[in-house]
C-alpha positions in Angstrom: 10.5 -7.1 0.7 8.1 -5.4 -1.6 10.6 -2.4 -3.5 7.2 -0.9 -3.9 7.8 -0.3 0.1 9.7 2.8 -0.1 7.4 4.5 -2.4 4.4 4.4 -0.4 5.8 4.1 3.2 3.2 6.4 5.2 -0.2 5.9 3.0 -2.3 3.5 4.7 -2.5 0.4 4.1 -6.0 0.4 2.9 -5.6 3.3 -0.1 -3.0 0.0 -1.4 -5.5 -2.1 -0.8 -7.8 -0.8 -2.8 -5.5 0.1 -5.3 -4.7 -3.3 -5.7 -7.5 -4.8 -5.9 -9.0 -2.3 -8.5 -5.8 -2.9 -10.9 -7.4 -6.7 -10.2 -10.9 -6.2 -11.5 -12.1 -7.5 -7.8 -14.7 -6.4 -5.7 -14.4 -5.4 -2.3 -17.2 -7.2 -1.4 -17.0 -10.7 -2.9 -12.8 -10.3 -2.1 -13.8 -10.2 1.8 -15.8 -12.9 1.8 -13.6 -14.6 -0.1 -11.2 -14.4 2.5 -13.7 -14.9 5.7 -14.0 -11.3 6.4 -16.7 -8.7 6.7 -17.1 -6.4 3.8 -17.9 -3.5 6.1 -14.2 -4.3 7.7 -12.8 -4.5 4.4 -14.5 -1.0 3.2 -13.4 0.5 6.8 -9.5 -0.1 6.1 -9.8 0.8 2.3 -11.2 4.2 3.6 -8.4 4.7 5.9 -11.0 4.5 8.9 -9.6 1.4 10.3 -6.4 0.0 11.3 -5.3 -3.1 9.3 -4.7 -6.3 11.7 -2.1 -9.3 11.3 -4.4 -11.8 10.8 -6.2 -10.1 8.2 -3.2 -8.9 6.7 -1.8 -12.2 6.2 -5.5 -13.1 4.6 -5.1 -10.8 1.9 -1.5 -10.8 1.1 -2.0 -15.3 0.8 -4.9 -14.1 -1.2 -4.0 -11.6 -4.2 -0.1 -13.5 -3.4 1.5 -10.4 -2.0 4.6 -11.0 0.4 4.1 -11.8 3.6 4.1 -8.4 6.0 3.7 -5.7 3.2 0.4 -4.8 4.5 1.9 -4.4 8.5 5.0 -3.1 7.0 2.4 0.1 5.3 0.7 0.2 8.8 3.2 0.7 10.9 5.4 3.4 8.7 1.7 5.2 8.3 1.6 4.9 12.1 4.9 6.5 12.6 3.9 9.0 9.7 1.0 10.0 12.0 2.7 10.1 15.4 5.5 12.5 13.8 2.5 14.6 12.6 1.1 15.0 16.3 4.2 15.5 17.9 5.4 18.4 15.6 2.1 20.0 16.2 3.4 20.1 19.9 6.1 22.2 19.1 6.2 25.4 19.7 7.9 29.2 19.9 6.9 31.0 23.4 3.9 31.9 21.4 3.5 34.6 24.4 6.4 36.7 22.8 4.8 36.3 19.0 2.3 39.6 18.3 -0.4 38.0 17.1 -0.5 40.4 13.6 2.9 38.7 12.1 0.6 36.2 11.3 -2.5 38.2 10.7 -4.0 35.8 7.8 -3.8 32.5 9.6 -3.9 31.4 13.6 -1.1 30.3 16.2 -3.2 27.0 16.4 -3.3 26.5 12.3 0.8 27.2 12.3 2.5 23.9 12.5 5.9 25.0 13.2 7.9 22.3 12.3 6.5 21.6 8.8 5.8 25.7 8.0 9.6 27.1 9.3 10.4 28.3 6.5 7.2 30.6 6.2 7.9 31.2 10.0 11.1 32.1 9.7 10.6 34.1 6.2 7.6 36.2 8.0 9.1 37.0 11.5 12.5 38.0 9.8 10.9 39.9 7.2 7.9 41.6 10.0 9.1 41.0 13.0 10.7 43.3 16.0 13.9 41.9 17.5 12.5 40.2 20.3 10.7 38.2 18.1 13.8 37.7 15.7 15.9 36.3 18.5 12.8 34.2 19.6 13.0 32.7 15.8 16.9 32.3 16.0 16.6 30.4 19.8 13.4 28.3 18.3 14.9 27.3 15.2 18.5 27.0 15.8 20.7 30.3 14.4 22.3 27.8 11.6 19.2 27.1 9.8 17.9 30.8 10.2 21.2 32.4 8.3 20.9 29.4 5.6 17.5 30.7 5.0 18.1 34.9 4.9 21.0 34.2 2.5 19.2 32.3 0.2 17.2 34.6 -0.1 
């Protein structure tokens, strides 16, 4: 497989793709036809706006001589990228126990708890009352809380 692969697993496949085929010198537009496609298709993936297919996949990879799957290989990793991103925007702290002015310059919906803990965890140990400490330790696990205050 493509060793490129594990650089850019989780971009789309269509920011490659049009990586690829501007190190090429080619046209979007010619390229597509070239291959039987719509150019409007083409311009969709390349902008991330649409999902690249199998059968146009294999197209294009035949067609600038990539190796066959690269382009579904990209897809699916930015696919799992993307699912991880809405699911750890689902998890949450009993938000009901949070006072709302620990986080007085941003909002509960803007926090995404997973990816931000260690500004959570930073801004409710440093602020916070010890209801909302112990909320913290239960949410995040007591382990990764202590790592944090003695790095610190």
């Amino acid at each position: 497989m493509d060793n490129r692969i594990k650089y850019i697993k989780g971009i789309h496949p269509g920011l490659f793709l049009e990586r690829e085929l501007k190190s090429r010198g080619l046209s979007k537009g010619p390229f597509a036809l070239s291959i039987g496609e719509y150019p409007q298709t083409l311009s969709a993936i390349t902008h991330g706006k649409r999902a690249m297919n199998t059968s146009l996949a294999l197209r294009i990879e035949k067609a600038l001589g990539l190796e066959e799957g690269t382009l579904m290989i990209l897809q699916v990793y930015h696919e799992i990228r993307e699912e991880k991103r809405k699911l750890s925007r689902k998890i949450k702290p009993d938000l009901s126990k949070l006072r709302p002015a620990l986080f007085w310059d941003t909002s509960f919906e803007n926090i995404d708890w997973v990816k931000h803990k260690l500004y959570v965890i930073d801004r409710v140990m440093q602020r916070g009352n010890e209801e909302e400490k112990k909320l913290i330790n239960d949410f995040y696990e007591l382990q990764e809380v202590s790592e944090l205050n003695s790095i610190q």
